[in-house]
Backbone as CSV, one residue per row, in Angstrom:
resi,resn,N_x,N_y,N_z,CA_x,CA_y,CA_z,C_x,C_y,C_z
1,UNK,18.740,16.208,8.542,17.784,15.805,9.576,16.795,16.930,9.880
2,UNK,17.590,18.238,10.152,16.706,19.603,10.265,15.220,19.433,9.300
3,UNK,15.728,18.956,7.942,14.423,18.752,6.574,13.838,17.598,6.935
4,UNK,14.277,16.758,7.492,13.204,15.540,8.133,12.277,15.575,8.989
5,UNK,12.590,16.590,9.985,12.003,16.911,10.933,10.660,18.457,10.382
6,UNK,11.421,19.003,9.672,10.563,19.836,8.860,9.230,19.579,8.288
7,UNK,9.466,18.524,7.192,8.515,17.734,7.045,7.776,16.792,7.455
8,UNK,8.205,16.412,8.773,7.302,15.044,9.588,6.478,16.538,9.787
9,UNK,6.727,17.576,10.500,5.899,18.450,11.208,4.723,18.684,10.469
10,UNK,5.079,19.114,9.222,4.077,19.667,8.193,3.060,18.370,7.779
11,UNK,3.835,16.938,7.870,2.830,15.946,7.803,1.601,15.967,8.656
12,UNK,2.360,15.907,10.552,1.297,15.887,11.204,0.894,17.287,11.057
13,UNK,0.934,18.419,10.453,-0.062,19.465,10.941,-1.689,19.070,9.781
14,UNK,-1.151,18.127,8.752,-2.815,17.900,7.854,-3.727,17.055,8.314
15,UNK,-4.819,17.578,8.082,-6.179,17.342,8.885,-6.247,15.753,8.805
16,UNK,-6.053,15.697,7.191,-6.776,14.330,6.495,-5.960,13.207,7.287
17,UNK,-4.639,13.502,7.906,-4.340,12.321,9.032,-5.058,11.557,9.830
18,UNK,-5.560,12.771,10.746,-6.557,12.718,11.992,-8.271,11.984,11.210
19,UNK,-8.300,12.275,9.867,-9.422,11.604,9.613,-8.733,10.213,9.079
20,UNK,-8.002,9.710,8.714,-7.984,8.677,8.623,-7.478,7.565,9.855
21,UNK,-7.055,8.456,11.199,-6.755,7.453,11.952,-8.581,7.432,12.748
22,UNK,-9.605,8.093,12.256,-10.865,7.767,12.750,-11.300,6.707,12.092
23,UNK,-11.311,6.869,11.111,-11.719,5.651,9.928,-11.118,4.351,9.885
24,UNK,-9.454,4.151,10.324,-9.618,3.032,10.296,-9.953,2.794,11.717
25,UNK,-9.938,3.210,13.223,-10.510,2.859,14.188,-11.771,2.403,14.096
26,UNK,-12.511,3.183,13.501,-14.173,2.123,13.093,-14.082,1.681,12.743
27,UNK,-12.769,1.378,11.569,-13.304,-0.176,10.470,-12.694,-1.447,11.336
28,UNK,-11.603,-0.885,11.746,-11.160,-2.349,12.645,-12.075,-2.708,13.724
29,UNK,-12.371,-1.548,14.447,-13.385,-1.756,15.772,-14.963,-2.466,15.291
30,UNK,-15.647,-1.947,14.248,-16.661,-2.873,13.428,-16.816,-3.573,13.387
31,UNK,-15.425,-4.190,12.473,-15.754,-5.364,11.411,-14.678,-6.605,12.258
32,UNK,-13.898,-5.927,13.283,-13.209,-7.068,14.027,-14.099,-7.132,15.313
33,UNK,-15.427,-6.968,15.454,-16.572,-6.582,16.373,-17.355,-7.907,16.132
34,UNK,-17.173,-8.177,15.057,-18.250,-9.548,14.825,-17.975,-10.519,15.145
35,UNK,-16.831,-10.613,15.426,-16.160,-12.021,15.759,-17.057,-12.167,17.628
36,UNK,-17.171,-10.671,18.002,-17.519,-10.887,19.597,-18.676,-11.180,19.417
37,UNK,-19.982,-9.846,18.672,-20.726,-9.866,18.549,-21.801,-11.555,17.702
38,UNK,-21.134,-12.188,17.125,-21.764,-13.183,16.422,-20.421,-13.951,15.890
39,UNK,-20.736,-14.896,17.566,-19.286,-16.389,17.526,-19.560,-16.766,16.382
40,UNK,-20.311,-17.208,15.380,-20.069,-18.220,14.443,-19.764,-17.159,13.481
41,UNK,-19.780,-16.093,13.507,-18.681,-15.105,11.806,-17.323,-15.164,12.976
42,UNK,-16.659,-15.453,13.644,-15.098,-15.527,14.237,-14.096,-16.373,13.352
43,UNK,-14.715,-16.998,12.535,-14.025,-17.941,11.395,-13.468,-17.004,10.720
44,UNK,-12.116,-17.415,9.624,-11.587,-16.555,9.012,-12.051,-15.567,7.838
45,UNK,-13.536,-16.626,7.382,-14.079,-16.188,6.142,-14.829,-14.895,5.954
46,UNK,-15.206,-14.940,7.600,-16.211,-13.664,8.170,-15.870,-12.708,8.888
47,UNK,-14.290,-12.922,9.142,-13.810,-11.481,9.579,-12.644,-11.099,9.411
48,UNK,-11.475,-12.140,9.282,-10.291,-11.651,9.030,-10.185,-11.335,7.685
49,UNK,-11.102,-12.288,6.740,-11.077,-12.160,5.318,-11.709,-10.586,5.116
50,UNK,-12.910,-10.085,5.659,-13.170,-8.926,5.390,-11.819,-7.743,5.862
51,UNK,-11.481,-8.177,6.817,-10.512,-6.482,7.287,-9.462,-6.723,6.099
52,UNK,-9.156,-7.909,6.338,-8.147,-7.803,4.388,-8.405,-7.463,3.507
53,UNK,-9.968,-7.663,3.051,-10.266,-7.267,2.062,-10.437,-5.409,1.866
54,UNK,-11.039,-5.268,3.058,-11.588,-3.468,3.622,-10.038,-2.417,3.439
55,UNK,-8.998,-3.372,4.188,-8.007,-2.713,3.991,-7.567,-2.380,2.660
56,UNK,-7.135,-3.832,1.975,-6.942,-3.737,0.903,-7.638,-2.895,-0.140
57,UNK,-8.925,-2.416,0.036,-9.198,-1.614,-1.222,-9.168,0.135,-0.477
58,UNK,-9.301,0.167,1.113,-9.570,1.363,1.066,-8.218,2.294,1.685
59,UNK,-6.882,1.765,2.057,-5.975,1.817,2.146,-5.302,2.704,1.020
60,UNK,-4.975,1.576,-0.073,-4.092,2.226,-1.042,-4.950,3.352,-1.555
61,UNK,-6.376,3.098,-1.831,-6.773,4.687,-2.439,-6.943,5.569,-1.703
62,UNK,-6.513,5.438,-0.073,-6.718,6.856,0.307,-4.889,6.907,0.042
63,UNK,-4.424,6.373,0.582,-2.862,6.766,0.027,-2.485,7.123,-0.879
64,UNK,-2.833,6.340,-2.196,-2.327,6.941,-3.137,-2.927,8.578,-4.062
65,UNK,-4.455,8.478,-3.163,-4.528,9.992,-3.463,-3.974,11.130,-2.949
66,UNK,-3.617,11.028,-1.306,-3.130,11.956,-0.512,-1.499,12.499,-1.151
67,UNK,-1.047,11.071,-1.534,0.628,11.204,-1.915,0.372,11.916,-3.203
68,UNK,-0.233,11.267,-4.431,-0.471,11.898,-5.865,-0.893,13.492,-5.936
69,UNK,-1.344,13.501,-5.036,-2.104,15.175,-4.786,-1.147,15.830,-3.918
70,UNK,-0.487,15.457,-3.504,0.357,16.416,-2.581,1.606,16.402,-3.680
71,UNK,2.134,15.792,-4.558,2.921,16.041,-5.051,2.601,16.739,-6.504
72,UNK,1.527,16.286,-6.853,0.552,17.272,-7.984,0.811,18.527,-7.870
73,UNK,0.352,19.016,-6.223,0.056,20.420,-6.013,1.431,20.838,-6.244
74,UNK,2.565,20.456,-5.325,4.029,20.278,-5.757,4.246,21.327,-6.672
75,UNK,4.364,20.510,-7.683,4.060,20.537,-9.080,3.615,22.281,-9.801
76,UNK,2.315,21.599,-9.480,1.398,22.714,-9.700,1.641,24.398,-9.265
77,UNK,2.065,24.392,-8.055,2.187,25.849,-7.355,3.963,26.012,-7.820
78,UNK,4.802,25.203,-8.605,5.994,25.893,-8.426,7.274,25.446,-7.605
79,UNK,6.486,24.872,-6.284,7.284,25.070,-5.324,8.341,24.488,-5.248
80,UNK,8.444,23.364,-6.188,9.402,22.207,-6.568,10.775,23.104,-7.102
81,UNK,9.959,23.848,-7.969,11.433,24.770,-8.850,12.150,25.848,-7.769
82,UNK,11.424,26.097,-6.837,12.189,26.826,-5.849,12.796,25.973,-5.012
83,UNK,12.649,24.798,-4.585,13.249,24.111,-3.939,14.498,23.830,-4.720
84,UNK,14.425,23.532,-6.005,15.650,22.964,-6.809,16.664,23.925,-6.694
85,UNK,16.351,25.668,-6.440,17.310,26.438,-6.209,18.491,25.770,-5.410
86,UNK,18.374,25.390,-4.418,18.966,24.843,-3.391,20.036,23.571,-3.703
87,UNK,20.695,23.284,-3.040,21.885,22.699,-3.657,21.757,20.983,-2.695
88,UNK,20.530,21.303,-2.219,19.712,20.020,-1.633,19.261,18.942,-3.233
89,UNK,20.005,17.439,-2.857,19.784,16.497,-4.212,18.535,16.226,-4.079
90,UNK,17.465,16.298,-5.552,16.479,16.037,-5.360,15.854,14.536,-4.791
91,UNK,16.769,13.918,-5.122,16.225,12.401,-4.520,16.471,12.375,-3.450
92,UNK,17.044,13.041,-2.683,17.117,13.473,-1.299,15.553,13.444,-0.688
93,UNK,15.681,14.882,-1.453,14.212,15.610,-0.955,12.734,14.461,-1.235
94,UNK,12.986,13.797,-2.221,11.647,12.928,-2.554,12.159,11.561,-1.382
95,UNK,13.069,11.967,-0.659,13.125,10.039,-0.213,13.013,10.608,1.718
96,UNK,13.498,12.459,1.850,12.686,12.767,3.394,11.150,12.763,3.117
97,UNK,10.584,13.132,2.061,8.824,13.289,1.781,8.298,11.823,2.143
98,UNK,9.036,10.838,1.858,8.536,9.780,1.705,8.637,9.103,2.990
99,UNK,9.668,9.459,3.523,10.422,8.590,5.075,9.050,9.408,5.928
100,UNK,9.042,10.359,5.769,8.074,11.559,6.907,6.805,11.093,6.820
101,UNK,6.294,10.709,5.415,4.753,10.690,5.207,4.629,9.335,5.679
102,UNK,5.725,8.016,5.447,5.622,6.727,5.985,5.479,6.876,7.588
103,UNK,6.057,7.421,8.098,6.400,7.644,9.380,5.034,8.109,10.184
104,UNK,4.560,8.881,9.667,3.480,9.477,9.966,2.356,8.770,10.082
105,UNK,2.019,8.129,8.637,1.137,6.981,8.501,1.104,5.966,9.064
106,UNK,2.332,5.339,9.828,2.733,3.687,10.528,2.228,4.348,11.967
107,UNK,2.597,5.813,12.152,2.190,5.887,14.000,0.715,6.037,13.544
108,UNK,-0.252,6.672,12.773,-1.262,6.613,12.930,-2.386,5.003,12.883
109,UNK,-1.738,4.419,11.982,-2.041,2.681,11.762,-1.721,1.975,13.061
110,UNK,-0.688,2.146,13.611,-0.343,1.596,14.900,-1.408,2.165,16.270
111,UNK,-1.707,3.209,16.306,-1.935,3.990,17.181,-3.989,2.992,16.996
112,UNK,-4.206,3.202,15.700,-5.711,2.764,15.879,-5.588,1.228,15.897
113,UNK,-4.747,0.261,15.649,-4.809,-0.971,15.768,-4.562,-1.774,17.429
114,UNK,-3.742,-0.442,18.092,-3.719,-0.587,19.644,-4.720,-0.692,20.075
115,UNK,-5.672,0.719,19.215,-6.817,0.362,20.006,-7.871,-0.540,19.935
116,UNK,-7.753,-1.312,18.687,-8.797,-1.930,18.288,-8.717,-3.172,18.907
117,UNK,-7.136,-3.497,18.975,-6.932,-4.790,20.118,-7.232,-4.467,21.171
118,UNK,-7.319,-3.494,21.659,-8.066,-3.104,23.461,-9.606,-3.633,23.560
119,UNK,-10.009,-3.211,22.178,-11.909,-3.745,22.127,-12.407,-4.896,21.700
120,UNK,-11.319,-5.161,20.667,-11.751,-6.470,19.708,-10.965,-8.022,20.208
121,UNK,-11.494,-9.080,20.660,-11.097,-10.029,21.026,-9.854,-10.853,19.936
122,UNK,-9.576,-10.541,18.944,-8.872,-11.380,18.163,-7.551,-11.724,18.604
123,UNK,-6.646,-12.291,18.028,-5.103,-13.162,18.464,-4.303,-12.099,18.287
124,UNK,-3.420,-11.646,18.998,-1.911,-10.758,18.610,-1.780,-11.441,17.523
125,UNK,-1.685,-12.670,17.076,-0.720,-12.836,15.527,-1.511,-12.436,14.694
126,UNK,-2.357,-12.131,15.114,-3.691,-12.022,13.744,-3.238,-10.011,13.433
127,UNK,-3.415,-9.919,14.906,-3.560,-8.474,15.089,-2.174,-7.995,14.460
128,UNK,-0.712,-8.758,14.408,0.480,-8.234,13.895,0.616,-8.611,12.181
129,UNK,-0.749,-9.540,12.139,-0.003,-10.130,10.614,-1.274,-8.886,9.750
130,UNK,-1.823,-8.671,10.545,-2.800,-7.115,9.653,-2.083,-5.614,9.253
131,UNK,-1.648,-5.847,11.275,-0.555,-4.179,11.132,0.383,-4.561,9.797
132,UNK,0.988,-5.607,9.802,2.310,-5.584,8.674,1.744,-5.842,7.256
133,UNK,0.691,-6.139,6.928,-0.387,-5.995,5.444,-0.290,-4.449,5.388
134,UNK,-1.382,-4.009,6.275,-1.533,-2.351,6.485,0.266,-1.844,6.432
135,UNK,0.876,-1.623,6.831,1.977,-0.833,6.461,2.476,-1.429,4.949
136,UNK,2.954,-2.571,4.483,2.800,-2.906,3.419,2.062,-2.256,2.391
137,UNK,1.350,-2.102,2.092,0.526,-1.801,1.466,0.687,0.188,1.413
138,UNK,1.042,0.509,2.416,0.994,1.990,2.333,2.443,2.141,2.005
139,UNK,3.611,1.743,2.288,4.815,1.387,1.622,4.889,1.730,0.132
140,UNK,3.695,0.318,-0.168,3.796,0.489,-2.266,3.148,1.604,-2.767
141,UNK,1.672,1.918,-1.466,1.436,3.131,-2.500,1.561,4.534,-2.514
142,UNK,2.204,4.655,-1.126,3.026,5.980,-1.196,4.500,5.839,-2.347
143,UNK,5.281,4.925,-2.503,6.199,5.513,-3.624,5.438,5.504,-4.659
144,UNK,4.000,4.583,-5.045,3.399,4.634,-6.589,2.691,6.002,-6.682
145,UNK,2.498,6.426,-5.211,1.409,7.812,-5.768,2.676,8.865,-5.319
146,UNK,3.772,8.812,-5.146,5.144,9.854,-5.540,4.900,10.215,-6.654
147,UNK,5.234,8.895,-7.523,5.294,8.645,-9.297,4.254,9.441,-10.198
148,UNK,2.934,9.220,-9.793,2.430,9.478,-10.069,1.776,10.711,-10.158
149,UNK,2.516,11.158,-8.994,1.964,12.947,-8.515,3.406,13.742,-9.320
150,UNK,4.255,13.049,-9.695,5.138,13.834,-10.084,4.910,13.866,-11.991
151,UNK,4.531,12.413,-12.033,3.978,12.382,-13.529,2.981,13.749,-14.006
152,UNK,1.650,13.376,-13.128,0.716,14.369,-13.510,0.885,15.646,-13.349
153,UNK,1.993,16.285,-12.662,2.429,17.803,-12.738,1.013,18.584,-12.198
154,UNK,-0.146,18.525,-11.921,-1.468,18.656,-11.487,-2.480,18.258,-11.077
155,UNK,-3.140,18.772,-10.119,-3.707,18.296,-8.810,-5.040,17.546,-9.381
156,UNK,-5.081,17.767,-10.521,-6.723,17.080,-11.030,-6.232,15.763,-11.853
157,UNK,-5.188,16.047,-12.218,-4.699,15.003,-13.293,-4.123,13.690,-12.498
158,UNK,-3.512,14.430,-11.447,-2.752,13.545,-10.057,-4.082,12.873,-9.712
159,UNK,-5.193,13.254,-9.296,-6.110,12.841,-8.566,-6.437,11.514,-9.573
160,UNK,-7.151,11.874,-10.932,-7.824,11.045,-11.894,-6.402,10.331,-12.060
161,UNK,-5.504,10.318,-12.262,-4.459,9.437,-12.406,-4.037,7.990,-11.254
162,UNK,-4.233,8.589,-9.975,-4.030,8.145,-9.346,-5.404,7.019,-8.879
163,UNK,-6.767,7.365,-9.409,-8.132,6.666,-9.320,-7.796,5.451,-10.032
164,UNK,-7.092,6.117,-11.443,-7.343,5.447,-12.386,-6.353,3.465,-12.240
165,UNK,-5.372,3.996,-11.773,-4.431,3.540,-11.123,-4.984,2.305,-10.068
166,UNK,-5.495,2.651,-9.228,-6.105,2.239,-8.637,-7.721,1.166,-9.159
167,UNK,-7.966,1.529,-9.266,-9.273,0.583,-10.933,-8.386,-0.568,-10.989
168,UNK,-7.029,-0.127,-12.003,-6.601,-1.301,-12.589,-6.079,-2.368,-11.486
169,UNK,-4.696,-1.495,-10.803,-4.225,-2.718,-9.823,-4.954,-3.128,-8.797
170,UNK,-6.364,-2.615,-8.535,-6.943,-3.630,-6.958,-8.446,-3.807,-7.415
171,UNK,-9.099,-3.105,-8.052,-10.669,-3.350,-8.136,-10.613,-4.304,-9.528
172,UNK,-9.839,-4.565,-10.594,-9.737,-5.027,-11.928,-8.653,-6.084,-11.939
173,UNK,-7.877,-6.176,-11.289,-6.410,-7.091,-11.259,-6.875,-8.436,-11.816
174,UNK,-7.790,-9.067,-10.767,-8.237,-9.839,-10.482,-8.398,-10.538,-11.944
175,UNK,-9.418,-9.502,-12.994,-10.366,-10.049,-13.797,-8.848,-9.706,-14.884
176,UNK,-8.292,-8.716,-14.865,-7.265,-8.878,-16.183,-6.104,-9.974,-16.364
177,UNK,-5.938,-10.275,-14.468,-5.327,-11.476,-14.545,-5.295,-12.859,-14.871
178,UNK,-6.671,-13.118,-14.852,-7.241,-14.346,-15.237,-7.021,-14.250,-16.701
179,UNK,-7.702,-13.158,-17.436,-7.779,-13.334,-18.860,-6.525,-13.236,-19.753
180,UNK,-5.608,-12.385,-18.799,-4.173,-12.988,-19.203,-3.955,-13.960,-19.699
181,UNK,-3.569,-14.325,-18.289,-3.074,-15.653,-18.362,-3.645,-16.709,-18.567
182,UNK,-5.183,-17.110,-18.947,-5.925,-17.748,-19.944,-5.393,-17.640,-21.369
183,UNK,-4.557,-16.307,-21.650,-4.392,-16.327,-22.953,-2.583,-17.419,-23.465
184,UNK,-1.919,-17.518,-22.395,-0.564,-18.545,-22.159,-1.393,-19.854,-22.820
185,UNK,-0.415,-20.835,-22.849,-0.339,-22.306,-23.132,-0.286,-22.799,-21.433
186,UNK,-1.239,-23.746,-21.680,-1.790,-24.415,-20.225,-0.576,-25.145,-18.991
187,UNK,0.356,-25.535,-20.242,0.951,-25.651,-19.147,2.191,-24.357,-18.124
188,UNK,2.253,-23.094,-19.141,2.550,-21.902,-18.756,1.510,-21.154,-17.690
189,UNK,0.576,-21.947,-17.487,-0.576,-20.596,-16.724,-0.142,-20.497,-15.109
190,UNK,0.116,-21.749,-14.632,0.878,-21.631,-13.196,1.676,-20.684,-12.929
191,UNK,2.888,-21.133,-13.736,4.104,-19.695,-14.092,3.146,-18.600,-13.977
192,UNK,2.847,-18.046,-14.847,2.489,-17.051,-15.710,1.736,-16.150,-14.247
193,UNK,1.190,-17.086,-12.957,0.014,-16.729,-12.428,1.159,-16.342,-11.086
194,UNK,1.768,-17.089,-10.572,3.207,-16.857,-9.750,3.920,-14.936,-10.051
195,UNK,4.079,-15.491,-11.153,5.236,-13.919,-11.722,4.265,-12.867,-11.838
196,UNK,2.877,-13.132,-12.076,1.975,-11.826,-12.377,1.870,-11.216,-10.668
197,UNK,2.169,-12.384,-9.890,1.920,-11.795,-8.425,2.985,-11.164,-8.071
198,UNK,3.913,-11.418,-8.110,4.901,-9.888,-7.987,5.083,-8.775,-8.440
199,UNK,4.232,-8.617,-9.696,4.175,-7.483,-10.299,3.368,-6.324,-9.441
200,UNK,2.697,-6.927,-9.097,1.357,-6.174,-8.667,2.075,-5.670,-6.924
201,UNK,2.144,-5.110,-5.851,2.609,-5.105,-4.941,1.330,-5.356,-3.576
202,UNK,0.238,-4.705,-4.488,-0.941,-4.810,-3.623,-2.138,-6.143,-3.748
203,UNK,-1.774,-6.523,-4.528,-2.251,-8.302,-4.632,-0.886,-9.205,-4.095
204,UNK,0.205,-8.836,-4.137,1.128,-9.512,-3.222,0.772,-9.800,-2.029
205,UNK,0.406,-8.406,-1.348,0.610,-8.325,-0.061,-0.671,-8.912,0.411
206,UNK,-2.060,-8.794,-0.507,-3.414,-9.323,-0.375,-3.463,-10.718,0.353
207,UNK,-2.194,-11.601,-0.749,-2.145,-13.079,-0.782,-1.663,-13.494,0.194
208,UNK,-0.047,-12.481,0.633,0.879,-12.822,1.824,-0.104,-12.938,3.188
209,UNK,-0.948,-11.827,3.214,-1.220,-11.860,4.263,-2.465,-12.832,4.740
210,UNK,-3.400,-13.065,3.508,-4.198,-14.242,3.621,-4.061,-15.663,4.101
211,UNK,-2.839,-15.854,3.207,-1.964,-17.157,3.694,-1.936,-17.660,4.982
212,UNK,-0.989,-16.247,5.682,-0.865,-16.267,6.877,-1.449,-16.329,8.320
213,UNK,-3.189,-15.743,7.868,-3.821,-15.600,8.811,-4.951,-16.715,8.430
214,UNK,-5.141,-17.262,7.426,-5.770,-18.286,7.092,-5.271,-19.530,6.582
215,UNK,-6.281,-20.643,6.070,-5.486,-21.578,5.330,-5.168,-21.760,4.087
216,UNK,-3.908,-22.321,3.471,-3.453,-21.908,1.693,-4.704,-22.373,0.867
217,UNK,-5.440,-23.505,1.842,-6.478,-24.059,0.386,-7.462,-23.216,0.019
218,UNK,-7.771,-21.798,0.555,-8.797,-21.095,0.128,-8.614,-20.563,-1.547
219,UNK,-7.086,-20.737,-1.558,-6.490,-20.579,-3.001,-6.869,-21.641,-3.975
220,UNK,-6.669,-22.554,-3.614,-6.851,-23.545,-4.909,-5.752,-24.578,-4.753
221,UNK,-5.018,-25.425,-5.697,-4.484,-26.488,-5.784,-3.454,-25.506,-6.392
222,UNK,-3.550,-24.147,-7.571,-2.598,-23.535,-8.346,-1.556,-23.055,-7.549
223,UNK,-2.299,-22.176,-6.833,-1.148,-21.061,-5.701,-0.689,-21.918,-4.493
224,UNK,-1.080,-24.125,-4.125,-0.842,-24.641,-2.971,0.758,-23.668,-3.087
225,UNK,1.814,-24.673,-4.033,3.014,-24.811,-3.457,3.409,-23.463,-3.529
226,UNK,3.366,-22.697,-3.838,3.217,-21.512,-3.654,3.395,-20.836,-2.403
227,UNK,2.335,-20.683,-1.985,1.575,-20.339,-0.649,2.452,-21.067,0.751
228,UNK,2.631,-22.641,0.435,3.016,-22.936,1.760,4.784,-22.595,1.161
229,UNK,5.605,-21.740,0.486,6.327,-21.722,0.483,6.478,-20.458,1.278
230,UNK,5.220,-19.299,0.992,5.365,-17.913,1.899,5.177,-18.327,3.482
231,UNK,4.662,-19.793,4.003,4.462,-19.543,5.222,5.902,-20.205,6.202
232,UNK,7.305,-20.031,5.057,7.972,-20.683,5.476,8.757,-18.951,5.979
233,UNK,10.200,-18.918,7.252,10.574,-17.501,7.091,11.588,-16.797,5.875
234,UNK,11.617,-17.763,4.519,12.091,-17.663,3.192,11.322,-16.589,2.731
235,UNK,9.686,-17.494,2.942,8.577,-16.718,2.102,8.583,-15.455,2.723
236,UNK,8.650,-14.786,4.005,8.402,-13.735,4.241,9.651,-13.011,3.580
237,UNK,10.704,-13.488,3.764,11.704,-12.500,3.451,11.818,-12.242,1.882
238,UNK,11.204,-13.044,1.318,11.489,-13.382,-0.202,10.063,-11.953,-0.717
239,UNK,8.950,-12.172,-0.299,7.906,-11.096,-0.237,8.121,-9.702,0.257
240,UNK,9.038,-9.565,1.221,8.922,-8.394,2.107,10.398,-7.457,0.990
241,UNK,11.194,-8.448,0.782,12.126,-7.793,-0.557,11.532,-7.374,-1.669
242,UNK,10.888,-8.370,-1.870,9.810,-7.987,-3.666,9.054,-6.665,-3.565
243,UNK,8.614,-6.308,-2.285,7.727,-5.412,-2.148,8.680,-3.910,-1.884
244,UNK,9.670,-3.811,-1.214,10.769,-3.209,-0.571,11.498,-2.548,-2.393
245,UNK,11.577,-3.733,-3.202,12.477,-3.435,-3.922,11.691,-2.894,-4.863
246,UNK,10.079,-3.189,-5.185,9.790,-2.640,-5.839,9.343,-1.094,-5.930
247,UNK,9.345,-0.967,-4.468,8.682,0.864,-3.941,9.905,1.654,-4.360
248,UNK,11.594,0.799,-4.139,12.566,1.883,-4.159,12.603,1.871,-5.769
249,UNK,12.293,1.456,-6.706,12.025,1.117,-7.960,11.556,2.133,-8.432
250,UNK,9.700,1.996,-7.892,9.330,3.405,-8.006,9.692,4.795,-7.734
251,UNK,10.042,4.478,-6.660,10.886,5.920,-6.054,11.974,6.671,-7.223
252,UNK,12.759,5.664,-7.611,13.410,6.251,-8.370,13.318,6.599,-9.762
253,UNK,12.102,6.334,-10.427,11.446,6.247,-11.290,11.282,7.537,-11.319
254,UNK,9.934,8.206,-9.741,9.941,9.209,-10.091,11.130,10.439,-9.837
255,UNK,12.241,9.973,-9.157,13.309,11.098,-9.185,13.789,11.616,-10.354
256,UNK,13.577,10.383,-11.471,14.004,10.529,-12.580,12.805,11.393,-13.619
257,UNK,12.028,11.036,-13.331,10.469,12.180,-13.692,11.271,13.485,-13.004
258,UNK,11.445,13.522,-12.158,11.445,14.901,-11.039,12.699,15.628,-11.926
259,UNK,13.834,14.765,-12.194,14.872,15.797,-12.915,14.512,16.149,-14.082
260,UNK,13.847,15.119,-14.972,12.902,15.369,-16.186,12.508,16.575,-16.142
261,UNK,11.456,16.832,-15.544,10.494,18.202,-15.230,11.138,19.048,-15.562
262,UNK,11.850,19.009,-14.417,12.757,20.471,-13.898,13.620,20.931,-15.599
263,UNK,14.084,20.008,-16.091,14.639,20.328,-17.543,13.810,20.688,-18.380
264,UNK,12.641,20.907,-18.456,11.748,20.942,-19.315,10.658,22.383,-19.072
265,UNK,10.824,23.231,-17.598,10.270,24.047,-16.968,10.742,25.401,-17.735
């Protein structure tokens, strides 16, 4: 606990916290502003759809750079191999980094979404089914940018790794998914379009939370039964596991990178 507390400290002492609990306070205060400012964007298409969308892309890449680069540097300066001196298990140590930096990140997300419900007229359910997207989402990509910062062993490689990363699963998903699964037999493409959504953790959570705060038909006729199956409390629990199981997945992925290393130093 002493090392838990160690590291929450060292979390909150970095700057880039305090700038991101500014940033998302403007983006929620903004863009959940229009709904006051101009009644007819209060529809879902014109504002809840944007903070999903805003979140969704600018979320995981500040996460997954902060995590990839902090464990890069890791890496990079050594400090990892002095830690291993210690008779502390490394998956230990990668799962307080992770509890501390989550921890850190949920009071700062919480802290600006308080306030944004103080300014912005929208529904508590609206306002709880965002907070739980937003933590979601920083969930998958703090263990993916663990992985990844432990992969790249360096702070430049971590960085471009972690961009790159980012490209594919949220700015590109979209377009590789289609052409995928265009490439299946027609009556496989449903399937094919279902299972590709669990893969992904941050188009999961895109969909879950769309669902929820909007209506399933913005999807299509493909993802109906689908969709009204997440708005049942199956679907949440069935999503909130997929996502859960896939971070500890990663996690251990990279512990297993992490003992790698260290054998190889």
């Amino acid at each position: 606990m002493s090392l838990w507390r160690m590291e929450w400290a060292r979390s909150l002492r970095q700057r880039e916290n305090y700038v991101f609990l500014v940033i998302w306070i403007l983006t929620l205060v903004l863009l959940g502003g229009l709904g006051q400012a101009l009644p007819v964007a209060a529809d879902y298409t014109n504002v809840s759809a944007t903070l999903i969308t805003v979140l969704g892309l600018l979320l995981p890449l500040f996460i997954l750079l902060t995590t990839a680069l902090h464990w890069g540097q890791e890496q990079e300066s050594k400090r990892l191999n002095l830690l291993s001196t210690f008779t502390y298990p490394k998956w230990k140590l990668i799962l307080v980094r992770f509890s501390s930096f989550l921890v850190t990140q949920g009071l700062i997300l919480l802290l600006a979404f308080l306030v944004a419900s103080l300014v912005v007229g929208q529904s508590g359910e609206t306002w709880m089914i965002l907070f739980s997207y937003a933590i979601g989402l920083t969930i998958y990509a703090t263990a993916l940018g663990t992985l990844l910062g432990l992969i790249a062993r360096k702070r430049i490689r971590a960085m471009l790794l972690a961009f790159l990363t980012w490209t594919i699963l949220v700015l590109l998903w979209p377009t590789l998914l289609v052409t995928i699964v265009s490439w299946l037999p027609y009556g496989m493409q449903v399937n094919g379009m279902i299972v590709a959504l669990f893969l992904n953790g941050f188009d999961l959570m895109r969909v879950w939370a769309s669902t929820i705060v909007s209506s399933s038909d913005v999807f299509g006729d493909v993802y109906l039964h689908l969709l009204n199956w997440m708005h049942r409390p199956i679907g949440y629990a069935g999503v909130w596991l997929s996502l859960l199981t896939a971070s500890g997945f990663l996690l251990s992925l990279a512990s297993t990178v992490m003992y790698g290393g260290n054998r190889h130093d």
